[in-house]
N, CA, C and O of each residue as an XYZ file, in Angstrom:
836
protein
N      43.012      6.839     -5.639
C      42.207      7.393     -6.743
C      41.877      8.861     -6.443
O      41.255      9.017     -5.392
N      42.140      9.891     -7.090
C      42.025     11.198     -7.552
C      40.376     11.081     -6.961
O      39.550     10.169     -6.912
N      40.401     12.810     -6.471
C      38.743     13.464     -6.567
C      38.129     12.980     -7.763
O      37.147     12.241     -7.828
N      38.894     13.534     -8.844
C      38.546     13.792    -10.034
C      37.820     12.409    -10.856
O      36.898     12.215    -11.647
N      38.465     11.915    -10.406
C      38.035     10.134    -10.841
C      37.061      9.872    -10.299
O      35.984      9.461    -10.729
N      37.404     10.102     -9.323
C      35.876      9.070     -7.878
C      34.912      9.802     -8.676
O      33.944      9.129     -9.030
N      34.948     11.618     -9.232
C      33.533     11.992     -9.642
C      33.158     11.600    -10.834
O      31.958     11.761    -11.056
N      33.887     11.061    -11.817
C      33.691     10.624    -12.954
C      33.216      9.449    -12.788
O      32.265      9.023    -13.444
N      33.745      8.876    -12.007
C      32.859      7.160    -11.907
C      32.127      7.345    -11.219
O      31.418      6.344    -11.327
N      31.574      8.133    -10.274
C      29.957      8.639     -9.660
C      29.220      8.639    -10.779
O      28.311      7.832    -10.976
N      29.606      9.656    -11.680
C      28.949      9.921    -12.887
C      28.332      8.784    -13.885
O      27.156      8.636    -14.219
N      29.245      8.182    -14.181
C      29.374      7.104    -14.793
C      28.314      5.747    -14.197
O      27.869      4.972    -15.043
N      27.954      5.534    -12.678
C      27.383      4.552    -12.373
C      26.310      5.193    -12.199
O      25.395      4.370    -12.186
N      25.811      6.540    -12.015
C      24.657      7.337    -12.265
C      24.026      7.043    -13.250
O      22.933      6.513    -13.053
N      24.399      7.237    -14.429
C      23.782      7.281    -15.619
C      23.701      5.905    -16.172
O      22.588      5.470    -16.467
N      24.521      5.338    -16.305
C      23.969      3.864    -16.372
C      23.001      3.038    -15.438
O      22.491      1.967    -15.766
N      22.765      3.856    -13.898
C      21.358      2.943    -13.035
C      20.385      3.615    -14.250
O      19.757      2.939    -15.064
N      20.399      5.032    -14.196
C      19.505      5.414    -14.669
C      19.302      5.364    -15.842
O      18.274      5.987    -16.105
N      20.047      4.667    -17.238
C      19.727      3.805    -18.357
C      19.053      2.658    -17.919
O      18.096      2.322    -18.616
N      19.286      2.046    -17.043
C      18.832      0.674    -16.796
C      17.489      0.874    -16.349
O      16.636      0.072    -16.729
N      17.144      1.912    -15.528
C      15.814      2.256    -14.842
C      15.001      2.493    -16.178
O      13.988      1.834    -16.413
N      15.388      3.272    -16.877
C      14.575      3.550    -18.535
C      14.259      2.853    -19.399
O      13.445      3.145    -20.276
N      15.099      1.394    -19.241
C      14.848      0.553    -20.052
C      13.662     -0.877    -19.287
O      12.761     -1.623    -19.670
N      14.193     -0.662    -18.422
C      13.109     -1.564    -17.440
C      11.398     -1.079    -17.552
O      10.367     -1.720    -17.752
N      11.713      0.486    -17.295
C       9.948      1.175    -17.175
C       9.620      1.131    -18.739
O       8.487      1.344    -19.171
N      10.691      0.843    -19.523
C      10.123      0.910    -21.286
C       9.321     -0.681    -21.127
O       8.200     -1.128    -21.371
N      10.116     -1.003    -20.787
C       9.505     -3.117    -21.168
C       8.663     -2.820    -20.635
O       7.737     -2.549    -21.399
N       8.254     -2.611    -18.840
C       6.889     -2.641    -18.317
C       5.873     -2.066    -18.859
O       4.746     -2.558    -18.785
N       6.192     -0.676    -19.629
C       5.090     -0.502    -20.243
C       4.374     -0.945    -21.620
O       3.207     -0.740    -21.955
N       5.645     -1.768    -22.489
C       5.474     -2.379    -23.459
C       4.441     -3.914    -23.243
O       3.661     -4.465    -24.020
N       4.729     -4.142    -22.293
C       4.081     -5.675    -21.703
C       2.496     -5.036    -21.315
O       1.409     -5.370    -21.786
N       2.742     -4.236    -20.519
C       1.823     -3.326    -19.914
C       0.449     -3.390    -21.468
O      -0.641     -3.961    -21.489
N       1.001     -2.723    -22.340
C       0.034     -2.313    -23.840
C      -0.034     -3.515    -24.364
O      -1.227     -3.718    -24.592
N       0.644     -4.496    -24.706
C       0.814     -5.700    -25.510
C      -0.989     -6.349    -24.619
O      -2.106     -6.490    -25.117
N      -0.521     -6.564    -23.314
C      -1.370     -7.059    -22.079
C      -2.485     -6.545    -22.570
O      -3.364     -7.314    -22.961
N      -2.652     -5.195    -22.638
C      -4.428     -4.689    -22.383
C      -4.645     -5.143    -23.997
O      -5.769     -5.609    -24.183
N      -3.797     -5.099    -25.189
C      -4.897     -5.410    -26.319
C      -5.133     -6.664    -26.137
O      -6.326     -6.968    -26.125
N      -4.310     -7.567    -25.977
C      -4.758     -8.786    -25.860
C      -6.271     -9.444    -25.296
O      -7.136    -10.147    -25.819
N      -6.055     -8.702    -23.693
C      -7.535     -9.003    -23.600
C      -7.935     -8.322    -23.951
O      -8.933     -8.602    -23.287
N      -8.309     -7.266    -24.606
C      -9.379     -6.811    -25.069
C     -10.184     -6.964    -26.263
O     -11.262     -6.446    -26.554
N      -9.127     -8.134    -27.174
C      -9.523     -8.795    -28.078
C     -10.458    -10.552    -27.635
O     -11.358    -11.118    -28.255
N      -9.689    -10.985    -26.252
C     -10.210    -12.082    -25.512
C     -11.295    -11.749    -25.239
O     -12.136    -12.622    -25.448
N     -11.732    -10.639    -24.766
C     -13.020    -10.185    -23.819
C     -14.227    -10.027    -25.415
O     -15.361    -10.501    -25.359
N     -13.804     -9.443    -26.451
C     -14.827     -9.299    -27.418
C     -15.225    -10.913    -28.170
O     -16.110    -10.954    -29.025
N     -14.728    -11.761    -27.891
C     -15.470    -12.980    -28.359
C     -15.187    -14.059    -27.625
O     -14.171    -14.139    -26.935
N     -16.194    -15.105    -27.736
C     -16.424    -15.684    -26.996
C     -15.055    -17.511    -26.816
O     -14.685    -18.418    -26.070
N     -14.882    -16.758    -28.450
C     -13.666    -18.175    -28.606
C     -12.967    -17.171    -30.034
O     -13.447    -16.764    -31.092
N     -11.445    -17.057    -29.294
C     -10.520    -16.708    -30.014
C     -10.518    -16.990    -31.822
O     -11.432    -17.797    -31.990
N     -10.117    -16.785    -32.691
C      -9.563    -17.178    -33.737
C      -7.871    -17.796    -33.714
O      -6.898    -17.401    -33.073
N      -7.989    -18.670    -34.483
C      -6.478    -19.327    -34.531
C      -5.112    -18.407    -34.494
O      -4.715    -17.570    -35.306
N      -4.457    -18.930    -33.085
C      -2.688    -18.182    -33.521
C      -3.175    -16.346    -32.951
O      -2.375    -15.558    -33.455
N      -4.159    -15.682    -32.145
C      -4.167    -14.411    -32.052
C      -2.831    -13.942    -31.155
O      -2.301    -14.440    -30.163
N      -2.572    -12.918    -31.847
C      -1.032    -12.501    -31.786
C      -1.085    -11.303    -30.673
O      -2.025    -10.865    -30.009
N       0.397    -10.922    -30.739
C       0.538     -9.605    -30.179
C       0.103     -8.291    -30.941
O      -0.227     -8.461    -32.115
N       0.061     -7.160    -30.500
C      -0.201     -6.027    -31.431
C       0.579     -5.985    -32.602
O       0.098     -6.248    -33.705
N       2.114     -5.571    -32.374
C       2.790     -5.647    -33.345
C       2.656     -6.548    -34.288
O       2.626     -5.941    -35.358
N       2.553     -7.772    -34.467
C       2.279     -9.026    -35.002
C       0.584     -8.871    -35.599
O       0.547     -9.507    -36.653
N      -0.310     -8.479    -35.407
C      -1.368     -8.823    -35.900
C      -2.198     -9.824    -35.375
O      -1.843    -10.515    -34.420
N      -3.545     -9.976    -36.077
C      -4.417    -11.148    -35.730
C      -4.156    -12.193    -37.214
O      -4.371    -11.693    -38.319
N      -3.801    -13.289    -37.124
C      -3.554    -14.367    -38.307
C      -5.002    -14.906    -38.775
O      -5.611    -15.383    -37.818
N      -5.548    -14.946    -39.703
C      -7.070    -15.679    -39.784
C      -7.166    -16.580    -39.114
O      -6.296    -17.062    -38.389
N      -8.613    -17.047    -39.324
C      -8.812    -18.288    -38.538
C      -8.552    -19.039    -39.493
O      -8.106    -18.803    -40.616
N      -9.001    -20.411    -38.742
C      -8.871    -21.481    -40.016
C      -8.352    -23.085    -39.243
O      -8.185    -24.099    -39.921
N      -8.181    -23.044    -37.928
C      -7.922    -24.176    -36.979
C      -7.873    -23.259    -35.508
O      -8.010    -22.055    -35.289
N      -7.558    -24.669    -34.449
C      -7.603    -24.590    -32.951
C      -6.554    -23.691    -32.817
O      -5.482    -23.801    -33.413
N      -6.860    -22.759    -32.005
C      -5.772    -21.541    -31.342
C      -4.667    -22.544    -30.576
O      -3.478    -22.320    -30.804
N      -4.997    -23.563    -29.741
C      -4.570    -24.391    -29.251
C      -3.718    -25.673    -30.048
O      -2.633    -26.031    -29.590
N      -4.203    -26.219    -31.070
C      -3.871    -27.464    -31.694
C      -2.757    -26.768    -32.380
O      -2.957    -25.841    -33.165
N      -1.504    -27.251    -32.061
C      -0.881    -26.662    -33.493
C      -0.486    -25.425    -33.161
O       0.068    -24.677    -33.967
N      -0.774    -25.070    -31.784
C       0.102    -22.779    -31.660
C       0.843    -23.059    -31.708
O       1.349    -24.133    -31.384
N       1.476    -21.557    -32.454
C       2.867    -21.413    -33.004
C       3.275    -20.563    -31.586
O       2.489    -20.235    -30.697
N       4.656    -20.320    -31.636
C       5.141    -19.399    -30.922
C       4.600    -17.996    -30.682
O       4.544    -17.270    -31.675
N       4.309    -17.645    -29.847
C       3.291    -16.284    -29.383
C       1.644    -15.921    -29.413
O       0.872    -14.985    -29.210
N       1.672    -17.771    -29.936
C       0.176    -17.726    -30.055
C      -0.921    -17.502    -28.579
O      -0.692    -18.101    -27.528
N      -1.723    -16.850    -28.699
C      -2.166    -16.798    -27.347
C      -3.035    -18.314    -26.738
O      -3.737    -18.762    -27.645
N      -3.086    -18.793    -26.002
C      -3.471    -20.243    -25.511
C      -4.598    -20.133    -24.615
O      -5.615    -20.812    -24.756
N      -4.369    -18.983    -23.365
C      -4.890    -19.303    -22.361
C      -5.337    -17.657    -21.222
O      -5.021    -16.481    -21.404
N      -5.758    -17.990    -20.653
C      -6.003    -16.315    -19.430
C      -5.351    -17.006    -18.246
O      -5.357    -18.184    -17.887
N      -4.900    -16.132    -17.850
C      -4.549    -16.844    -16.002
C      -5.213    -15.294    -14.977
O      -5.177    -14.077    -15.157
N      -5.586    -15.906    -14.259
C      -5.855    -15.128    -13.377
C      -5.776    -15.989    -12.181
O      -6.086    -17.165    -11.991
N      -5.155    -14.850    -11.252
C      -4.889    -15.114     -9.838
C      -5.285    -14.249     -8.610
O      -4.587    -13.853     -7.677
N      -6.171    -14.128     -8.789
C      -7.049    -13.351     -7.209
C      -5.765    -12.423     -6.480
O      -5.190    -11.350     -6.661
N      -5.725    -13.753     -5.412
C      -4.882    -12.974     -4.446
C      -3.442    -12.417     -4.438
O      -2.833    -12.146     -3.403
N      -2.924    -12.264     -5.762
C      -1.841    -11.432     -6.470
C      -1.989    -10.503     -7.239
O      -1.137     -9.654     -7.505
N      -3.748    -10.622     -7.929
C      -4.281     -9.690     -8.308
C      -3.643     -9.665     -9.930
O      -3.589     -8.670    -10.653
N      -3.101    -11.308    -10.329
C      -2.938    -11.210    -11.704
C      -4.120    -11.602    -12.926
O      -4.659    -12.705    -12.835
N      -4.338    -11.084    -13.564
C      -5.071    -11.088    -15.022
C      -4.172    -10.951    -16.084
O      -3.740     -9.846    -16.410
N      -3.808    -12.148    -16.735
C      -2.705    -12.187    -17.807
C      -3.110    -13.169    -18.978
O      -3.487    -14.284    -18.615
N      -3.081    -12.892    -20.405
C      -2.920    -13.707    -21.354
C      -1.829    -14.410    -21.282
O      -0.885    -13.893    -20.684
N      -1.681    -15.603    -21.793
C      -0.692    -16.186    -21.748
C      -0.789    -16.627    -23.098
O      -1.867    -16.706    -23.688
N       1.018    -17.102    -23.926
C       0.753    -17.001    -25.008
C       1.703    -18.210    -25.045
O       2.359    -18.532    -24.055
N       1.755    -18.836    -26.155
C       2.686    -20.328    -26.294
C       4.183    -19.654    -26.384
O       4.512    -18.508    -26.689
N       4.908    -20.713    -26.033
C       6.283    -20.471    -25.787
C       6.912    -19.791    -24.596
O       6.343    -19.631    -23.516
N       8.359    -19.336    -24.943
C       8.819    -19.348    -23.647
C      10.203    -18.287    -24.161
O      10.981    -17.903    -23.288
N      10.376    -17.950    -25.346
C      11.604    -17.148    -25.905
C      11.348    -16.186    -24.979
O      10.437    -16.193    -24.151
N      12.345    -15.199    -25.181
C      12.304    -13.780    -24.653
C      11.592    -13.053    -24.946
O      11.274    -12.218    -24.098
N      11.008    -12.996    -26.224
C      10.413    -12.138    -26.913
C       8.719    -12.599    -26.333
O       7.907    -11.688    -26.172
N       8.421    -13.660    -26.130
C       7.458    -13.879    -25.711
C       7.292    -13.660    -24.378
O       6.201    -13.220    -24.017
N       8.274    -13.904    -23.438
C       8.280    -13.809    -22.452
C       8.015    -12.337    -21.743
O       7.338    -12.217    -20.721
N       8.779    -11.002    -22.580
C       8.699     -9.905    -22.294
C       7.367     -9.244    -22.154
O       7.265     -8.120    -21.662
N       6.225    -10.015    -22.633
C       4.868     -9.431    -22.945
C       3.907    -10.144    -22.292
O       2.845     -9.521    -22.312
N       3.810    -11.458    -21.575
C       3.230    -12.051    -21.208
C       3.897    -13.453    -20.407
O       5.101    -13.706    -20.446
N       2.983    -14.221    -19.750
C       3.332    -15.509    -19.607
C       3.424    -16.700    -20.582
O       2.607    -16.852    -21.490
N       4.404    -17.499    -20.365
C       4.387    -18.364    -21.463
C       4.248    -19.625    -20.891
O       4.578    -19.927    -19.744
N       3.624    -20.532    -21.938
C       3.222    -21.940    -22.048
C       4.574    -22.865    -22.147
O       5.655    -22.435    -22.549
N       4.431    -23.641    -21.895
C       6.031    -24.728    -22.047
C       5.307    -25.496    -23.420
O       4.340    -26.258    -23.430
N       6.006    -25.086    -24.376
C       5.246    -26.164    -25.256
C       5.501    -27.950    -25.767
O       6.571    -28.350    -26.226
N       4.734    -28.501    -25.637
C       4.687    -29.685    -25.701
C       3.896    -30.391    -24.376
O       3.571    -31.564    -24.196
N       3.737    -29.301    -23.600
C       2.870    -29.831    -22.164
C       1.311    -29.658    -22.403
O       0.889    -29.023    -23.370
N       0.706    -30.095    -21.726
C      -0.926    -30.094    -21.181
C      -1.269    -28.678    -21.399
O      -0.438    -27.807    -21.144
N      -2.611    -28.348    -21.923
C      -3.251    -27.235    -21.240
C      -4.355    -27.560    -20.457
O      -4.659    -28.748    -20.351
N      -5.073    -26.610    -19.830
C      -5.787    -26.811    -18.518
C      -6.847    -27.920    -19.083
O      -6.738    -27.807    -20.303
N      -7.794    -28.911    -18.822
C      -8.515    -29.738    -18.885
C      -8.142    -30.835    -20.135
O      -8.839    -31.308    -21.033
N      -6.922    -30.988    -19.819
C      -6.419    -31.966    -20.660
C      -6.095    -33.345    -19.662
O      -5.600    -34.321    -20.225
N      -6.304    -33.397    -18.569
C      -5.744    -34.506    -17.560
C      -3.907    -34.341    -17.214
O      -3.304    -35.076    -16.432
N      -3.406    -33.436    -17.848
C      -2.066    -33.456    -17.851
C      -1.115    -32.274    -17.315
O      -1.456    -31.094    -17.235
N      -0.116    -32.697    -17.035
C       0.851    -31.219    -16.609
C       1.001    -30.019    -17.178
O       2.057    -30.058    -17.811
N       0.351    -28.682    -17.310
C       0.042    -27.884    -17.636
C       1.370    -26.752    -16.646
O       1.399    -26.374    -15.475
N       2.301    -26.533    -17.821
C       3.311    -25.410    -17.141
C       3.921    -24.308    -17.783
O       4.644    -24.494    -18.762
N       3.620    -22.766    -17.165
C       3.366    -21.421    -17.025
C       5.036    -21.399    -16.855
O       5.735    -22.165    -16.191
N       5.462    -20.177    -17.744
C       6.824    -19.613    -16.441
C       6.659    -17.906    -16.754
O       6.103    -17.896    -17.852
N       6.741    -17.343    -16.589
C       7.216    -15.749    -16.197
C       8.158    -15.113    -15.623
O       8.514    -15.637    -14.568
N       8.761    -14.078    -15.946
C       9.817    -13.408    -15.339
C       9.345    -13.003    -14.064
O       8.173    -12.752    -13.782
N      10.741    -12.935    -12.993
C      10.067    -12.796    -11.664
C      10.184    -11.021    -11.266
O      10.470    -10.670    -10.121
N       9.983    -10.251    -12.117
C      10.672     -8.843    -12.091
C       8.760     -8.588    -12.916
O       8.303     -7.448    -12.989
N       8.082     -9.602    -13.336
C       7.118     -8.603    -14.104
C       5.666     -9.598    -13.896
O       5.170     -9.335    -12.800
N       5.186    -10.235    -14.351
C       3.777    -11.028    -13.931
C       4.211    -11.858    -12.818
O       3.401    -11.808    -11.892
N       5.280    -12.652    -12.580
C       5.007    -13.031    -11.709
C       6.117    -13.044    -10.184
O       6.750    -13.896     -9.561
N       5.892    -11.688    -10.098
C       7.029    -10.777     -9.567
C       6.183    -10.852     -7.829
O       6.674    -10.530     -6.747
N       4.932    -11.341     -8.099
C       4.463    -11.424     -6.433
C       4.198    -12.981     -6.432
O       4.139    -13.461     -5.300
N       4.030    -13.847     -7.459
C       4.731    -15.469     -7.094
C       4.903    -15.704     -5.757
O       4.208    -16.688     -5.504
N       5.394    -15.370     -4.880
C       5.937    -15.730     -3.502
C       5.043    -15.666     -2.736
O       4.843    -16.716     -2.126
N       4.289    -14.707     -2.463
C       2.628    -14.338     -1.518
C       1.798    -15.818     -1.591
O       1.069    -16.213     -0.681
N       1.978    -16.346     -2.489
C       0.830    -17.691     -2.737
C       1.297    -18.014     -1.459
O       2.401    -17.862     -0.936
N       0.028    -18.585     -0.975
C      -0.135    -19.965     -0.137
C      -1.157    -21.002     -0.482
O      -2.204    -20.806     -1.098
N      -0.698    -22.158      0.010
C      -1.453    -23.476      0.034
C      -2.679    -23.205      0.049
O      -3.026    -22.517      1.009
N      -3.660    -23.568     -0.846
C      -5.379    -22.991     -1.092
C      -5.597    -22.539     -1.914
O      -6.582    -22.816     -2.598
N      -4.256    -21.123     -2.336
C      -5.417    -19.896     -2.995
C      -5.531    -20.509     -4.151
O      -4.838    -21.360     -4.709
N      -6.871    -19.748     -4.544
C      -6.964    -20.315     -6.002
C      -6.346    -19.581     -7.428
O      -5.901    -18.437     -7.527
N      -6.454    -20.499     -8.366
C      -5.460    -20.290     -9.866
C      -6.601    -19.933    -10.835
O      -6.724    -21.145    -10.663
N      -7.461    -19.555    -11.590
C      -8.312    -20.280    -12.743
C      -7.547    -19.714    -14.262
O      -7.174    -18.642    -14.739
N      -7.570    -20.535    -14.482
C      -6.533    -20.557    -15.957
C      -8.062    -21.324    -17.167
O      -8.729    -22.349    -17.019
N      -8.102    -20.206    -18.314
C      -9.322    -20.735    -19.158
C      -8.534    -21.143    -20.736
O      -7.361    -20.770    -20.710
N      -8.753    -21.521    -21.489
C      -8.599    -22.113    -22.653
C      -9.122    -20.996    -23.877
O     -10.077    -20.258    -23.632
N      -8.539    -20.951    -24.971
C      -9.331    -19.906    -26.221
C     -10.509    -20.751    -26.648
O     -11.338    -20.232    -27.395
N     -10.682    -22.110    -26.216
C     -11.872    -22.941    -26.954
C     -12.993    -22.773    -25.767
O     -14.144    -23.077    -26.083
N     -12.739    -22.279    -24.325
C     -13.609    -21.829    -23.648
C     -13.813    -23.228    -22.385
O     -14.650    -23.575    -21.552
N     -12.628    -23.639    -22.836
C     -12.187    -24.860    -21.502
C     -11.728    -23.934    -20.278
O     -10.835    -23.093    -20.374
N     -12.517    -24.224    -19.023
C     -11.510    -23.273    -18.041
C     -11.403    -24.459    -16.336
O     -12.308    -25.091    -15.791
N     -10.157    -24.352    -16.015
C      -9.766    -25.189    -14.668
C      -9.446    -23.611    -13.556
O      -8.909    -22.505    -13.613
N     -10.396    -24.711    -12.394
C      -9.953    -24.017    -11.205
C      -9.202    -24.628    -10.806
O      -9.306    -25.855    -10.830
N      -8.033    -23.923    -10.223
C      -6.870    -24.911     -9.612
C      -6.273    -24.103     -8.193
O      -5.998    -22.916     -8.019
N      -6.191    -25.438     -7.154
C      -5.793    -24.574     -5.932
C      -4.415    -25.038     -5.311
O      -4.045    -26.210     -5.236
N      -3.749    -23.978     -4.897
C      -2.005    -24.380     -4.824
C      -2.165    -25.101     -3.475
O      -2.707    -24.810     -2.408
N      -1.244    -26.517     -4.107
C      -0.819    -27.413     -2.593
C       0.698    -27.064     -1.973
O       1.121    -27.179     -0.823
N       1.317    -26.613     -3.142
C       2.713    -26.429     -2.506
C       3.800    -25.161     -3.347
O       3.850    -24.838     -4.534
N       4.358    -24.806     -2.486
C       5.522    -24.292     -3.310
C       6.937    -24.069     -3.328
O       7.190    -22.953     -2.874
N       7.638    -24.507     -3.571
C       9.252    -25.331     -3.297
C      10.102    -24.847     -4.303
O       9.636    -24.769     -5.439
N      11.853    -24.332     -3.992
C      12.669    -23.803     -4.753
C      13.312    -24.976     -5.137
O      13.520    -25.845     -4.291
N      13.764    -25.170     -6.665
C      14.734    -26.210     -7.284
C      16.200    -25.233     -7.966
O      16.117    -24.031     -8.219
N      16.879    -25.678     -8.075
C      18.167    -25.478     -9.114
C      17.611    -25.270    -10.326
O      16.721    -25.989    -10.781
N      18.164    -24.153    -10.989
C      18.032    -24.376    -12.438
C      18.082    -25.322    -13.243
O      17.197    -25.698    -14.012
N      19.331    -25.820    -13.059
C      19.260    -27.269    -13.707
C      18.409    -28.198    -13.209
O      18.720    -29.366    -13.442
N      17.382    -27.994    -12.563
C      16.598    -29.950    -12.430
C      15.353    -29.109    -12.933
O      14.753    -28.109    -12.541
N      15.276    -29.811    -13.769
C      14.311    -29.890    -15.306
C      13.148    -31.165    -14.968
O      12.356    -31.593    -15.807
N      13.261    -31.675    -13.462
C      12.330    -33.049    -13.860
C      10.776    -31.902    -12.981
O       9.898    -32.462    -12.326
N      10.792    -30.558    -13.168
C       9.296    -30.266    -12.822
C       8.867    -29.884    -14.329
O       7.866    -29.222    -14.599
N       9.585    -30.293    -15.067
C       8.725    -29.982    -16.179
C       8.860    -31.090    -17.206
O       9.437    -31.109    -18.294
N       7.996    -32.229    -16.391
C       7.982    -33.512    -17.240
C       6.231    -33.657    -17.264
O       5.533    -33.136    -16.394
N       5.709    -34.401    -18.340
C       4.436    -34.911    -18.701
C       4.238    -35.829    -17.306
O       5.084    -36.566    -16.801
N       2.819    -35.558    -16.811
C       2.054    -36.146    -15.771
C       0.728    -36.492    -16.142
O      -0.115    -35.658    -16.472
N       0.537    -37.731    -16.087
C      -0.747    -38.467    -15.661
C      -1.760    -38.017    -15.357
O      -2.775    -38.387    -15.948
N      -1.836    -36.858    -14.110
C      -2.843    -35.848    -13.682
C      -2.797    -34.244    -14.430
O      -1.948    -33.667    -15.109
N      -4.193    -33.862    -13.915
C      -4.399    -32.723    -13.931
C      -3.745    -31.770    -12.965
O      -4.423    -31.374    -12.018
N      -2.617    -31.398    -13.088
C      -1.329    -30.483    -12.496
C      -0.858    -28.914    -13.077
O      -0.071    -28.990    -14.021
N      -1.111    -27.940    -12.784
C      -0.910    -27.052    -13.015
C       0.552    -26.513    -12.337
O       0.553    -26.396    -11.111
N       1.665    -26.215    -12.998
C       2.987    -25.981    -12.820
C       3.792    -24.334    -12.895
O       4.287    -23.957    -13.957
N       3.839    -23.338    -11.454
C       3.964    -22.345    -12.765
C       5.350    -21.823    -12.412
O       5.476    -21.698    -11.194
N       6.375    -21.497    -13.082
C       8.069    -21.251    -12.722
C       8.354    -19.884    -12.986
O       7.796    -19.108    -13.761
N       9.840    -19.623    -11.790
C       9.964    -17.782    -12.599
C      11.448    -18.406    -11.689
O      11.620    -19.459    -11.075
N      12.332    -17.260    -11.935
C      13.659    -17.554    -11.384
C      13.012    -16.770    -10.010
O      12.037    -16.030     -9.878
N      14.425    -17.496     -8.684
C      14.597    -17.121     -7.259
C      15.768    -16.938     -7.065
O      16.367    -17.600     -7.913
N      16.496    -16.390     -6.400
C      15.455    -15.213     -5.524
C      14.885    -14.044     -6.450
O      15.412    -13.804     -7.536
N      13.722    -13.285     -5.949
C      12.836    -12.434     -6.878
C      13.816    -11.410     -6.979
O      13.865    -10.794     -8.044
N      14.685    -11.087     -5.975
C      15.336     -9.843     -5.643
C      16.942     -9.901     -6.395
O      17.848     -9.122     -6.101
N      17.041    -10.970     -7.387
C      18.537    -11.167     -7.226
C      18.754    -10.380     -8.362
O      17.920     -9.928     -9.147
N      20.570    -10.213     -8.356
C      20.683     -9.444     -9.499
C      21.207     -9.904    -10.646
O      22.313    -10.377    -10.382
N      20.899    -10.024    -12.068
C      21.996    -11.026    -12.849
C      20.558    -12.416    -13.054
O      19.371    -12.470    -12.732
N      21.605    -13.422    -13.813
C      21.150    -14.804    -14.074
C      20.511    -15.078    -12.945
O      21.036    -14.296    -12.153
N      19.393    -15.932    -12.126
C      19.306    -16.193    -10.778
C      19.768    -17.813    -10.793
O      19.585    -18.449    -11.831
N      20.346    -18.443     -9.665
C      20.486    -19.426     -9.780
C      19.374    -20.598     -9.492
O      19.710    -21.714     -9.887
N      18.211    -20.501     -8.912
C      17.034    -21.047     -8.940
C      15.789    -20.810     -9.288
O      15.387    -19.796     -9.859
N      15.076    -21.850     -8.910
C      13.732    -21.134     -9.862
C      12.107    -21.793     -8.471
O      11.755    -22.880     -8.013
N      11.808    -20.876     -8.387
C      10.721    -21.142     -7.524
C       9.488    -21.518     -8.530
O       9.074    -21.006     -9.570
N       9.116    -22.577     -7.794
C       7.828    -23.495     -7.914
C       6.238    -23.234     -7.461
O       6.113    -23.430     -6.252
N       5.410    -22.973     -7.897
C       4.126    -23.483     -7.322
C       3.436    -24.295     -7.724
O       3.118    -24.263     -8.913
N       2.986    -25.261     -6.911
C       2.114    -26.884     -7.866
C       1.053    -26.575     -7.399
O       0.890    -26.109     -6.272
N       0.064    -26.838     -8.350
C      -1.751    -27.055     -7.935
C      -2.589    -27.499     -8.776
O      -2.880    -27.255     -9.946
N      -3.015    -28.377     -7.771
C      -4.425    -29.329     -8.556
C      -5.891    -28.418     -8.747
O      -6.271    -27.480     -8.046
N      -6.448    -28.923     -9.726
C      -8.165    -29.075     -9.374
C      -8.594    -28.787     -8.184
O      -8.332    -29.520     -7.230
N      -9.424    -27.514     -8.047
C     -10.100    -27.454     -7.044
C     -10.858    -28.899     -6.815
O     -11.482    -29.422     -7.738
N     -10.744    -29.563     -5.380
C     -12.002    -30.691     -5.227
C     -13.540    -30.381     -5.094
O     -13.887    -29.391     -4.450
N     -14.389    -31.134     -5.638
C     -15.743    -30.726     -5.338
C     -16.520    -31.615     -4.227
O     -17.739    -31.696     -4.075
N     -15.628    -32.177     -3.585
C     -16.189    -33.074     -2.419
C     -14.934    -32.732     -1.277
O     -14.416    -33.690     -0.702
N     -14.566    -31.626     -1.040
C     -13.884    -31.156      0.029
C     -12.613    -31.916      0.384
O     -11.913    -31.525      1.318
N     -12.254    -33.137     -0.432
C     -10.882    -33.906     -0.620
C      -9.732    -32.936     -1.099
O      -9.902    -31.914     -1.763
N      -8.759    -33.343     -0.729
C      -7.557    -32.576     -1.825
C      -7.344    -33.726     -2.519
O      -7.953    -34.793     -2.591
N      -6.071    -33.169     -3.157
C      -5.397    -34.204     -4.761
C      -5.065    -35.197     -3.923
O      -4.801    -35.135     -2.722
N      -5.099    -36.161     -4.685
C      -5.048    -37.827     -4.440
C      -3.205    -37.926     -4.733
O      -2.627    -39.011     -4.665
């Protein structure tokens, strides 16, 4: 291969990192703005109105449970995580479009103080891009728009295949589930998806049964 070439395809893989770098810092900051109105509509009342949206999208009237019945992008829930230092709305669903702006709900599962499997996923490039730091203990508190809120503390956290789908089945208990693809660092599709499970903080110094 010619000088002349090698510098053209220098060129060429230049400007495309650096498209890709532009489009990455665009989403982060789009998630970034989507993020702060959100709460800042959470923080001014004390219980949401039904279905509250993204910016672009609007606020939908009230008129039923934010929860009963959310549609896709409806906001559901807050997560916050201390020792990752996340504060995130989370909003129902799981598309891309939802996904790009926040964490999403698996819908048809539990939310927090329902007795049931309650499961989160996020991209591992943006909320839950420090996922991995958890250890066994720290705590989760994830609150409800009706003003339901669970403390939950991680017992474990374990990589599966993409394909095994049985961590996101309906449970009996109060289980908090939250998924992002692994490795954090990979490039492309990832082929797994890292896990963290956690119960209910105990109030008699027991863990989960």
């Amino acid at each position: 291969m010619s000088r002349d070439r090698i510098s053209t395809l220098s060129r060429v893989l230049l400007a495309s990192g650096a498209i890709l770098v532009l489009v990455a810092a665009a989403g982060y900051a789009r998630a970034a703005l989507e993020q702060a109105s959100l709460k800042d509509r959470w923080d001014e009342m004390p219980t949401l109105p039904a279905a509250v949206t993204t910016e672009s999208e609007g606020a939908q009237p009230a008129g039923g449970s934010a929860i009963e019945g959310a549609d896709e992008g409806d906001a559901v829930a807050r997560l916050r995580i201390p020792r990752i230092g996340l504060d995130a709305v989370v909003l129902e669903g799981i598309s891309e479009a939802t996904l790009a702006i926040a964490p999403g709900h698996y819908p048809g599962m539990a939310l927090p103080g329902e007795g049931g499997h309650v499961v989160l996923s996020a991209h591992r490039d943006s909320f839950f891009r420090e996922l991995g730091r958890l250890e066994q203990g720290d705590g989760i508190e994830l609150a409800t728009t009706d003003g339901r809120a669970v403390d939950y503390r991680v017992a474990r956290t374990f990589i599966v295949h993409k394909s095994n789908r049985t961590v996101i089945v309906p449970r009996d208990e109060e289980v908090l589930t939250l998924i992002t693809c692994y490795p954090f660092a990979y490039v492309g599709a990832a082929p797994y998806r890292y896990i963290v499970e956690a119960f209910p903080a105990p109030t008699d110094g027991a863990g989960p049964s």
